[in-house]
Biopython code that builds the backbone (N, CA, C, O; Angstrom):
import numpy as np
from Bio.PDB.StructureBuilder import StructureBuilder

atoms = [
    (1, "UNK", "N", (0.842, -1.169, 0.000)),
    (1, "UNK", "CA", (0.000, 0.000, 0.000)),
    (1, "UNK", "C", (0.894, 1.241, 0.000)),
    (1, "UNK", "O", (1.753, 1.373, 0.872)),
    (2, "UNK", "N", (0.704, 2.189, -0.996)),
    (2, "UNK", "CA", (1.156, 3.415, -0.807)),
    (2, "UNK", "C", (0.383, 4.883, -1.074)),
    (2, "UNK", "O", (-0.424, 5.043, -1.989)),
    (3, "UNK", "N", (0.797, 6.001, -0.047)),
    (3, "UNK", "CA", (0.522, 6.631, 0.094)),
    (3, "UNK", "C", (0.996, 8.417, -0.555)),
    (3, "UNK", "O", (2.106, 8.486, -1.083)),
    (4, "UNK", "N", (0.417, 9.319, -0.507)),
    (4, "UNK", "CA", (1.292, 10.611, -0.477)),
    (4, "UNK", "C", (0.741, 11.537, 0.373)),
    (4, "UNK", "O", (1.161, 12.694, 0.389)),
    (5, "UNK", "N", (-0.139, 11.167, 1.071)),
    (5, "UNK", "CA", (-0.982, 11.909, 2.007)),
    (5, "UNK", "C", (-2.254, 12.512, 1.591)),
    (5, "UNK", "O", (-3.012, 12.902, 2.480)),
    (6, "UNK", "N", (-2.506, 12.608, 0.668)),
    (6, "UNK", "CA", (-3.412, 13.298, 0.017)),
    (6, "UNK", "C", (-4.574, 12.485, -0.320)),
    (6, "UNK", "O", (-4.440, 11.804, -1.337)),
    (7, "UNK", "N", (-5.722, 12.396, 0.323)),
    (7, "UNK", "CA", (-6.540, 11.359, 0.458)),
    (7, "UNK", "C", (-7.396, 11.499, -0.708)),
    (7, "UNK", "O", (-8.072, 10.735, -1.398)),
    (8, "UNK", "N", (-7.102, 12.876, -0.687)),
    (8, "UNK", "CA", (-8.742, 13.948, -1.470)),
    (8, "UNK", "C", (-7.926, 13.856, -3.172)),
    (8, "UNK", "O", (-8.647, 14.602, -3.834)),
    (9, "UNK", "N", (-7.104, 13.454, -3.881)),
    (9, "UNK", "CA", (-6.872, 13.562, -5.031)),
    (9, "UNK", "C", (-6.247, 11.933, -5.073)),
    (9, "UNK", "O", (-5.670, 11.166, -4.302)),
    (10, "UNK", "N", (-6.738, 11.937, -6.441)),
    (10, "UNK", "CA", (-6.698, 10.447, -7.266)),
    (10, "UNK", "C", (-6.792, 10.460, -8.537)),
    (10, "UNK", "O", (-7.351, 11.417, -9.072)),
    (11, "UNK", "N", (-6.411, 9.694, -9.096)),
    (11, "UNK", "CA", (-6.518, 9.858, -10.588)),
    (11, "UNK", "C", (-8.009, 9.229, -11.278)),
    (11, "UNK", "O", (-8.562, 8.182, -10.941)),
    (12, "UNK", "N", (-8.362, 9.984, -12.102)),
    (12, "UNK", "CA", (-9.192, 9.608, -12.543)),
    (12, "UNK", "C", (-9.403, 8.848, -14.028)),
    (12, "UNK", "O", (-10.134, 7.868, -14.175)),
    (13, "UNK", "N", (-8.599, 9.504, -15.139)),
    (13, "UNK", "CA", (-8.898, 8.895, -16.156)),
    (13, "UNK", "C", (-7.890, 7.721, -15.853)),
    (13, "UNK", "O", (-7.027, 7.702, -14.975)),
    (14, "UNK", "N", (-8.243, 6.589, -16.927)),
    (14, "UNK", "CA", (-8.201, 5.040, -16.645)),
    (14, "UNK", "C", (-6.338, 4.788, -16.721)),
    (14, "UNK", "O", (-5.567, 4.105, -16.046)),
    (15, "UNK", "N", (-6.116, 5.919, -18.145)),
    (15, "UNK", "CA", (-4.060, 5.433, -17.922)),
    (15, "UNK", "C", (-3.966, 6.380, -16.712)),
    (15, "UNK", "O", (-3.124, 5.790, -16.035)),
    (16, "UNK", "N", (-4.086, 6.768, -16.468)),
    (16, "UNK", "CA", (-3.382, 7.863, -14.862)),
    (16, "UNK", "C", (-3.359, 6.797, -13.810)),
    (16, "UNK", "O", (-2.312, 6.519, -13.225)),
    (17, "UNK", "N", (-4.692, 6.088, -13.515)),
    (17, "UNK", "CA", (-4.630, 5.137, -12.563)),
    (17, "UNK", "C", (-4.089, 4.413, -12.670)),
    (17, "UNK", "O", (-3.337, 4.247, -11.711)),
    (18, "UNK", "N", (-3.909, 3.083, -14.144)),
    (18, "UNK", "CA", (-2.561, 2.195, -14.398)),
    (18, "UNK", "C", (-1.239, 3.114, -14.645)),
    (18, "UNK", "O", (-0.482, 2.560, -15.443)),
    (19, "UNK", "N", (-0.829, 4.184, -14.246)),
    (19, "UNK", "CA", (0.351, 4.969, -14.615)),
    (19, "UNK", "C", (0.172, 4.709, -13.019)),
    (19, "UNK", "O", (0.548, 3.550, -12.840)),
    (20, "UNK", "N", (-0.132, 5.131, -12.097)),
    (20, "UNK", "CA", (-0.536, 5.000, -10.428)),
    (20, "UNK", "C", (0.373, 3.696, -9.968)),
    (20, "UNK", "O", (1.440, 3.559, -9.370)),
    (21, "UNK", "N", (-0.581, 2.833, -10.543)),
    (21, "UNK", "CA", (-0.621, 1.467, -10.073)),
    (21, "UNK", "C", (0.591, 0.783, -10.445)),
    (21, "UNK", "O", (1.077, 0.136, -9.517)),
    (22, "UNK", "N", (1.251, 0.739, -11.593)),
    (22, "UNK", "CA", (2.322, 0.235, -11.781)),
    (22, "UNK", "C", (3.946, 1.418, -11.548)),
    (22, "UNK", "O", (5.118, 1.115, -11.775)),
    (23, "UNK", "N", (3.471, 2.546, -11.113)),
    (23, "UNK", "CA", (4.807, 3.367, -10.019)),
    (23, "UNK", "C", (4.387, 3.045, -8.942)),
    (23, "UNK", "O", (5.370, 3.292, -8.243)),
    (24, "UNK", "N", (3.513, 2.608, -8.173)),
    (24, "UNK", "CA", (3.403, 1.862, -6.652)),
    (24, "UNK", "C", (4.333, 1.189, -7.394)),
    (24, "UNK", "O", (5.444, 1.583, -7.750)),
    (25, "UNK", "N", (3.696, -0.046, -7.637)),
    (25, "UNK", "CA", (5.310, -1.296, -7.856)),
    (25, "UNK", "C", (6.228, -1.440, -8.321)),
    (25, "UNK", "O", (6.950, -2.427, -8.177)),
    (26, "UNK", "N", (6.451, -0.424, -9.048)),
    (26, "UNK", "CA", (7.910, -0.168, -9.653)),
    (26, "UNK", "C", (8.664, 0.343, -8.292)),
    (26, "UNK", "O", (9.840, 0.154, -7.982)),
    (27, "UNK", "N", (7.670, 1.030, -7.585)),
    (27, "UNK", "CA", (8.649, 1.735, -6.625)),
    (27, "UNK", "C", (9.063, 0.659, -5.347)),
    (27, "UNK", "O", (10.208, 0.746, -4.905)),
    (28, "UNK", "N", (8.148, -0.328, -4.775)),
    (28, "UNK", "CA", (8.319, -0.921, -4.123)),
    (28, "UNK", "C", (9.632, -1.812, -4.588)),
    (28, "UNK", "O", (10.714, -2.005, -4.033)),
    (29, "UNK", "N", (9.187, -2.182, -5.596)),
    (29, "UNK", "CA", (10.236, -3.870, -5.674)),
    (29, "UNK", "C", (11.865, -2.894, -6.026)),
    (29, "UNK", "O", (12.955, -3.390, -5.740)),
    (30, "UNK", "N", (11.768, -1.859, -6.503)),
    (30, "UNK", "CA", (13.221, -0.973, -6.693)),
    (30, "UNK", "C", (13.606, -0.542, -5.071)),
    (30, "UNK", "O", (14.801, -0.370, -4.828)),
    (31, "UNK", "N", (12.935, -0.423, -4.323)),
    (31, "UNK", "CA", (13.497, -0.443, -2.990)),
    (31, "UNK", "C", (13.837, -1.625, -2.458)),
    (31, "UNK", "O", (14.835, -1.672, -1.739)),
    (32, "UNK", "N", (12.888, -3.072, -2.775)),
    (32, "UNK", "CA", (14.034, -4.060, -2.307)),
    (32, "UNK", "C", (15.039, -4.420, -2.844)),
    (32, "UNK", "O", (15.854, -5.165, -2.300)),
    (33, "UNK", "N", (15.173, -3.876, -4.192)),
    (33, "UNK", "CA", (16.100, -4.517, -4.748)),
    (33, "UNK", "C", (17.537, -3.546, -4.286)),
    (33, "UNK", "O", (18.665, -4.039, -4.270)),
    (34, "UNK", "N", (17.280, -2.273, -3.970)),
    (34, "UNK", "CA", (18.439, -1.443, -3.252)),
    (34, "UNK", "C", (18.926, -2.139, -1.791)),
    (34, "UNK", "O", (20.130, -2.365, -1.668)),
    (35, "UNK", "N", (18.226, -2.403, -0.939)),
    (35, "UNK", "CA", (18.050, -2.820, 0.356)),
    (35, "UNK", "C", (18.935, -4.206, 0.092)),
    (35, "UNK", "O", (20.050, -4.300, 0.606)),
    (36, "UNK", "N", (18.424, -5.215, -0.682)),
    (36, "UNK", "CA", (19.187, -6.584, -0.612)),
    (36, "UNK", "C", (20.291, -6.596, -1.428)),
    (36, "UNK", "O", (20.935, -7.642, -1.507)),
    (37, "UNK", "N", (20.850, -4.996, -2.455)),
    (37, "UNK", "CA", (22.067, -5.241, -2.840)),
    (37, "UNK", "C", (22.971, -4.675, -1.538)),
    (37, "UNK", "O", (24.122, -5.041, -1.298)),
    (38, "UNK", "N", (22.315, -3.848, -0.870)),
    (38, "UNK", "CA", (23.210, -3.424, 0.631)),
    (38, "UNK", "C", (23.720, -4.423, 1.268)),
    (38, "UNK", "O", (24.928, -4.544, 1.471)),
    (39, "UNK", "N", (23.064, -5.026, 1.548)),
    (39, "UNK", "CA", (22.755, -5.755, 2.527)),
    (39, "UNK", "C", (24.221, -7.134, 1.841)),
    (39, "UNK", "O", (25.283, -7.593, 2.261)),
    (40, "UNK", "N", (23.477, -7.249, 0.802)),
    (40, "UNK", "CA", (24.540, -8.438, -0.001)),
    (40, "UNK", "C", (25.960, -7.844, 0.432)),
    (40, "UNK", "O", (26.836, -8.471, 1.026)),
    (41, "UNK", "N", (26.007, -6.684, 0.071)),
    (41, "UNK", "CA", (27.414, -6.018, -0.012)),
    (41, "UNK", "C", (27.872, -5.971, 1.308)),
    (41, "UNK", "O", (29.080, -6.097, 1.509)),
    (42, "UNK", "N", (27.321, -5.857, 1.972)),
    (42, "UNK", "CA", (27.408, -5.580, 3.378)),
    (42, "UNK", "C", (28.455, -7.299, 4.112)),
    (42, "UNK", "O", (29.524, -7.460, 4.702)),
    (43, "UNK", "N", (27.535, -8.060, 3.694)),
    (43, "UNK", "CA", (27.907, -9.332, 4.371)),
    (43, "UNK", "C", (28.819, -10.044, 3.380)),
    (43, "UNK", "O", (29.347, -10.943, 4.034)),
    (44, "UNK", "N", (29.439, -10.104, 1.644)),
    (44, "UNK", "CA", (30.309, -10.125, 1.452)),
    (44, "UNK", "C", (31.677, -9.277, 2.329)),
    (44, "UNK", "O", (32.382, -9.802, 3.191)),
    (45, "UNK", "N", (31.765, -8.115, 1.915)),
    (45, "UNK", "CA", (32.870, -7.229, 2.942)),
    (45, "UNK", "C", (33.100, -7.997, 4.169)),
    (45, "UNK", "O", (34.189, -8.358, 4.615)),
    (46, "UNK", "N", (31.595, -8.256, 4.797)),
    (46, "UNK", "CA", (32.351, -8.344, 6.456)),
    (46, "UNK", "C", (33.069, -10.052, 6.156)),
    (46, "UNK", "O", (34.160, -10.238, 6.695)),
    (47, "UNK", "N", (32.540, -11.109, 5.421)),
    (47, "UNK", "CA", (33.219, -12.186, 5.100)),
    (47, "UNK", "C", (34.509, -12.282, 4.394)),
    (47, "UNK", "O", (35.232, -13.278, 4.400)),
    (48, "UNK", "N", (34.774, -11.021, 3.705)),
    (48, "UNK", "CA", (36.189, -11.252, 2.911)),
    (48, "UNK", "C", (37.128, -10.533, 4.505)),
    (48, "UNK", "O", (38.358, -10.524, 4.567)),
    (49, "UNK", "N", (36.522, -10.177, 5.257)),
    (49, "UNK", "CA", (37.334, -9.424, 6.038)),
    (49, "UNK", "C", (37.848, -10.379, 7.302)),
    (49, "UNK", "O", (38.881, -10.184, 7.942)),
    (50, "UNK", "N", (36.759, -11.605, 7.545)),
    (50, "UNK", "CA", (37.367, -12.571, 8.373)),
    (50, "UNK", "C", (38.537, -13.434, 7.735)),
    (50, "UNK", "O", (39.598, -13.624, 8.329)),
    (51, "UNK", "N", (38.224, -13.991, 6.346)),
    (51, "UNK", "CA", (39.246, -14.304, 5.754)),
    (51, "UNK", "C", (40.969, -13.597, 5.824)),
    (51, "UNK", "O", (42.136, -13.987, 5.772)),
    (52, "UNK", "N", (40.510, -12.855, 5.912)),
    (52, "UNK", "CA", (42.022, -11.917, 6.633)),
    (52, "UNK", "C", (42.295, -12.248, 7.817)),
    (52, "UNK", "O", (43.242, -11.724, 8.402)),
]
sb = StructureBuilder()
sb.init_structure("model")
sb.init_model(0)
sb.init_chain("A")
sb.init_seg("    ")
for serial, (resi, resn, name, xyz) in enumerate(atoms, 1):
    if name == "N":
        sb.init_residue(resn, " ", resi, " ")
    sb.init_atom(name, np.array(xyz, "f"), 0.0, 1.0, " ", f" {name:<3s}", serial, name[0])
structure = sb.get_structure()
């Protein structure tokens, strides 16, 4: 579910709402995909670093 605060405006004609609907999920799954390359990166580093 996403939001912008604005309860009182929505799109109305039919591409605005699929223009809506598919930047919700573009936006979601592009944030996990930032989050689990961190994260990846994160726990390679700290593993090449025990290897030392």
């Amino acid at each position: 579910m996403t939001t912008l605060g604005y309860g009182d405006i929505s799109p109305t004609a039919p591409i605005a709402e699929v223009w809506a609907i598919l930047e919700a999920i573009v936006g979601q799954n592009y944030l996990v995909v930032l989050i689990s390359g961190l994260v990846g990166k994160y726990i390679s580093d700290k593993s090449a670093r025990k290897k030392m």
